[in-house]
C-alpha positions in Angstrom: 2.6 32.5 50.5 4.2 33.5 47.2 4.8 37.5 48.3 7.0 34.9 51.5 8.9 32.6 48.0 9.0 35.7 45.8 11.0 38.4 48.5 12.9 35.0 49.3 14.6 34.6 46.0 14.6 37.9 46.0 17.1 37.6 49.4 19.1 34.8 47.5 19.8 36.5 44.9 23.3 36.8 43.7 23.6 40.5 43.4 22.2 40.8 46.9 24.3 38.6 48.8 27.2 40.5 46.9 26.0 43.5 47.7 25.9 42.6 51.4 29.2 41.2 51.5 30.5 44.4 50.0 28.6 46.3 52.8 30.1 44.6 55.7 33.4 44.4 53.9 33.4 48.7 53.3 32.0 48.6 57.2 35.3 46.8 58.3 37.7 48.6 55.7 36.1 51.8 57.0 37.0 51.4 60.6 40.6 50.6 59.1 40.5 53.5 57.0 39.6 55.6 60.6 41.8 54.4 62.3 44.8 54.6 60.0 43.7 58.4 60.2 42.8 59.7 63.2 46.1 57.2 65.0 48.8 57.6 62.6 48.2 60.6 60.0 46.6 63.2 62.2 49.1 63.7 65.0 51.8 64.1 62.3 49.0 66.9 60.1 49.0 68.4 64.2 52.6 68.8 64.2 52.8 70.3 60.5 50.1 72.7 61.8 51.4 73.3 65.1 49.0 71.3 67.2 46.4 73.9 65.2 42.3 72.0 66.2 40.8 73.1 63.0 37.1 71.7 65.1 38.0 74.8 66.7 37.8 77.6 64.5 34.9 79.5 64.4 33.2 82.6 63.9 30.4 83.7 65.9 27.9 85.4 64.5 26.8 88.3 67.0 30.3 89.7 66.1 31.3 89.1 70.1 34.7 87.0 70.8 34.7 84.1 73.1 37.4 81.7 74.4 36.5 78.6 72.6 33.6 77.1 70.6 32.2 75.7 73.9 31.8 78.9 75.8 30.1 80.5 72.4 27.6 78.0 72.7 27.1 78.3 75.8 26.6 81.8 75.5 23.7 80.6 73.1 25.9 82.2 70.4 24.7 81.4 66.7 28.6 79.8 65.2 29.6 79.3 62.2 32.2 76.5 63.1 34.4 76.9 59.5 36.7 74.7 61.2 34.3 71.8 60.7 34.9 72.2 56.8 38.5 72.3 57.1 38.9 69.3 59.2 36.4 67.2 57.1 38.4 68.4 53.4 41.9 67.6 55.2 40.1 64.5 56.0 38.4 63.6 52.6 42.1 64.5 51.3 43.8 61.8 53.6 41.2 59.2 53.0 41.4 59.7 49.7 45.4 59.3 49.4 44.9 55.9 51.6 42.6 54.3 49.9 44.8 55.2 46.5 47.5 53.6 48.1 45.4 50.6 49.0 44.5 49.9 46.1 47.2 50.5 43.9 49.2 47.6 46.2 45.9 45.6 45.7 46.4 46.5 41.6 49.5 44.9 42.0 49.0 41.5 43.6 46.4 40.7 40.3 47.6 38.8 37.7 48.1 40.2 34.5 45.9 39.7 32.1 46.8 37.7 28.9 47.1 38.7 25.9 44.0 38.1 23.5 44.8 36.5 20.4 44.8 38.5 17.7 41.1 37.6 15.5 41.2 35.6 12.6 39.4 36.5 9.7 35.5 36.5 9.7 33.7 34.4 8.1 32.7 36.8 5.8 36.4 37.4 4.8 36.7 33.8 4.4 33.9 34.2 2.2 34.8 36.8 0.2 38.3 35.3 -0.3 36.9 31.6 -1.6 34.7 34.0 -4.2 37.5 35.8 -5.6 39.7 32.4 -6.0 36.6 31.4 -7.7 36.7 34.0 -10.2 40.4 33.6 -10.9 
């Protein structure tokens, strides 16, 4: 009965339920995030790059030339699919840029923070102050 009370205040805890919230809140922003990619800034990247499907680009690695990375594999061709790497950095790049964006709108709805008063003297400077009237 105590392992069932123990991993239950283990569940309640503070730092876990934050911790979940923050999971299902990334899962949600994620599919945002996605979305806002793959919708809106990849067919504008495809016309930069002339329609180019970096997914693609490959190289196969018996040194023969085939139509397209389907009919490689097919062929039971070892690929190296470079394109892959492209398409995920140009993706990591974009993602990256949104989420910047994100959140320096989201930096911008918070408040300021005050300004701290400036710290009075220390005890031990009122101290030291009371001593030297003292000796005067």
């Amino acid at each position: 009965m105590a392992f069932f009370s123990d991993f239950k205040k283990f569940l309640l805890k503070g730092d876990i339920v934050a911790l979940a919230t923050a999971v299902v809140i990334g899962g949600a922003f994620s599919k945002i995030v996605n979305s806002a990619v793959a919708d809106i800034i990849m067919p504008v990247v495809g016309l930069i790059t002339g329609g180019t499907d970096f997914t693609q680009k490959f190289i196969a690695l018996n040194g023969e030339n085939y139509e397209s990375l389907k009919a490689a594999k097919e062929a039971g061709a070892a690929v190296m699919t470079y394109g892959n790497l492209i398409q995920a950095i140009i993706n990591f790049i974009i993602v990256g840029l949104f989420i910047y964006i994100v959140l320096k709108a989201y930096e911008k709805t918070k408040e300021p923070e005050a300004p701290k008063a400036p710290a009075g003297p220390t005890e031990k400077d009122i101290l030291i102050e009371i001593r030297d009237a003292l000796k005067k």
